[in-house]
N, C-alpha and C positions, 0 to 999 in steps of 0.2 A: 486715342487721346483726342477729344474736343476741345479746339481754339477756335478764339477770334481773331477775324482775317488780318485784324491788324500784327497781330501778336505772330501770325504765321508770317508774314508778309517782314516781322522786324530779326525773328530765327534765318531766312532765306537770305534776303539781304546781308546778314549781318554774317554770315556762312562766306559770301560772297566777298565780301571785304576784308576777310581773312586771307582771302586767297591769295588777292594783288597785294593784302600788307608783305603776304608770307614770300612773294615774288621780288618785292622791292627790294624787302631782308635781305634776299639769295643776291639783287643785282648789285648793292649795294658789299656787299662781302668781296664779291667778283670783279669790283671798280677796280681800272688800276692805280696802282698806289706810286706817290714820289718814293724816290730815291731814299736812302736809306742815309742820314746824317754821316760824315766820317765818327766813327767812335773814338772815344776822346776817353780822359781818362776816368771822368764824372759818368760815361755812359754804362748804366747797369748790366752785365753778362747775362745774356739770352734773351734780352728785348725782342733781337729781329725772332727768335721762335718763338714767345708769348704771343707776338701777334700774328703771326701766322697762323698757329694754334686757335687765337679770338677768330680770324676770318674762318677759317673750316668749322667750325662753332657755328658762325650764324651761317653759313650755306646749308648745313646738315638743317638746320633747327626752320630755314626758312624754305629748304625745299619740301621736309618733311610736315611742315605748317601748312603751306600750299596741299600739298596731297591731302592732309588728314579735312581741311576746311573744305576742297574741291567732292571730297566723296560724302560728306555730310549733306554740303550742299544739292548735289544729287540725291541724294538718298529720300533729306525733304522735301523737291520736288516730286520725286517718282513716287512715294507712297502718301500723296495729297489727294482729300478726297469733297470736294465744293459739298455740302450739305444745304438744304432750305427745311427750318421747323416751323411749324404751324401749331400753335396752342390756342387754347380757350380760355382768356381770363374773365373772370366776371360776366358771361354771355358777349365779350369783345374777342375777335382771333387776333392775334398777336402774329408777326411774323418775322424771321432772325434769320439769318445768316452762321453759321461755322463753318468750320475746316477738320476735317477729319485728320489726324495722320497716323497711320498704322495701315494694318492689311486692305488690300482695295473690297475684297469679299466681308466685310465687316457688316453693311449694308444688304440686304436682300430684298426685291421684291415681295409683293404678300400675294399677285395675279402673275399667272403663267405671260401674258403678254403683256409686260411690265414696258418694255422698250417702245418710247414714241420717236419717234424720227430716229435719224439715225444717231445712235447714242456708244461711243467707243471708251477709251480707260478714262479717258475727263469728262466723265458724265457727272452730271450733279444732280444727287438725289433730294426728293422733295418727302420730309417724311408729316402726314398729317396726323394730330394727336387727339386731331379733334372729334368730337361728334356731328360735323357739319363738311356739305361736301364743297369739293375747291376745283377746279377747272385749269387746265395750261389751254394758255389762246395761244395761237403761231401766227405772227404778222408778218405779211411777203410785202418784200417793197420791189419794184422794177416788174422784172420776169416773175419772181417769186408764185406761185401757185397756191392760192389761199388751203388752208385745213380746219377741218371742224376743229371747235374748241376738244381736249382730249379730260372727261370728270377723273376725279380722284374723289373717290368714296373717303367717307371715316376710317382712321386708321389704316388706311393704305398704306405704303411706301411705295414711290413711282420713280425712278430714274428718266432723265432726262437730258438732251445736249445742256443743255442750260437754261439759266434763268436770268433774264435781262433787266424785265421791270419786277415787282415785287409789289400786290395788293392792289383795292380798288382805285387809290389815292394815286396809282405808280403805273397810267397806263401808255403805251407805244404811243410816240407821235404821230404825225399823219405822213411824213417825209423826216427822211434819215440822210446824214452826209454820208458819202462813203471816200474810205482811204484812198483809193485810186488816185484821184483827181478831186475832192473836197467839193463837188458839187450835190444838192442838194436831188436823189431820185424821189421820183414816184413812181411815174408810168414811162421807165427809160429800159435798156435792154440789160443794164445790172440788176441781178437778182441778191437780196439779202434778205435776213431772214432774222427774228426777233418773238423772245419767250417769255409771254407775262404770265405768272401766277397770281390767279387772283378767286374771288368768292363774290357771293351775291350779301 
């Protein structure tokens, strides 16, 4: 099934906030409770078990919430799969963004050496639809060890670590911060590493 990142992004999240509701449910059941009024002769016979009964209600209902949202949640991240499309409108390439989610083998290579860097389960495939060829450049900042641009013929499918920038319009800058320390490298001894797909 093809989504947009948003829409995967509002399933995960929202997976997620089921969880800690389903928690709160349980902690909230599990509060201790005041004392119990003397009964009197206006007090209804079996009050104090309706509500003890209500409290084992919402711990079943919120521990059982938590688990069933906790394994969804996993489930949609673990069979998520980063897509990049390339189409041809009108003699212009177009280029989009999805999310796969179902089996991770959905996707195939079309060349036996489909793998550029080192590419593991969150690789994100780049599939070209088009009749014109597209190139991934790898920009090294710091240590980083520059690589040829890697072509992607027409109608390829290529896998890839990722894709960072996206098109001619979307290229690496010349220096990146990195999380460390928020300073700005170029030629420093951190290596990082950045994936434009782009076309001539």
């Amino acid at each position: 099934m093809l989504l947009a990142p948003l829409l995967y992004k509002v399933m995960l999240y929202g997976a997620l906030a089921l969880v800690v509701f389903g928690f709160a449910l349980l902690k909230i059941a599990n509060a201790p409770k005041p004392a119990p009024p003397v009964p009197s002769a206006t007090t209804a016979p079996g009050g104090t078990q309706r509500g003890a009964g209500k409290r084992i209600a919402m711990s079943l209902g919120g521990l059982l919430g938590a688990m069933a949202a906790a394994y969804a949640a996993f489930t949609i991240y673990r069979h998520k799969t980063d897509v990049v499309f390339v189409e041809d409108h009108d003699g212009k390439l177009i280029a989009y963004r999805k999310v796969w989610l179902g089996e991770q083998g959905h996707f195939t290579a079309t060349k036996d050496s489909y793998q550029w860097g080192y590419v593991g389960r969150d690789a994100t495939w780049i599939v070209n639809t088009t009749t014109r060829p597209l190139r991934i450049e790898f920009a090294a900042y710091g240590q980083g060890t520059p690589t040829a641009p890697r072509p992607i013929d027409a109608g390829e499918t290529l896998a890839v670590t990722q894709v960072d920038y996206l098109g001619p319009d979307d290229s690496p800058p010349s220096s990146i911060k990195v999380s460390q320390d928020g300073e700005s490298i170029s030629m420093r001894k951190d290596a990082a590493f950045r994936y434009w797909l782009t076309w001539d």
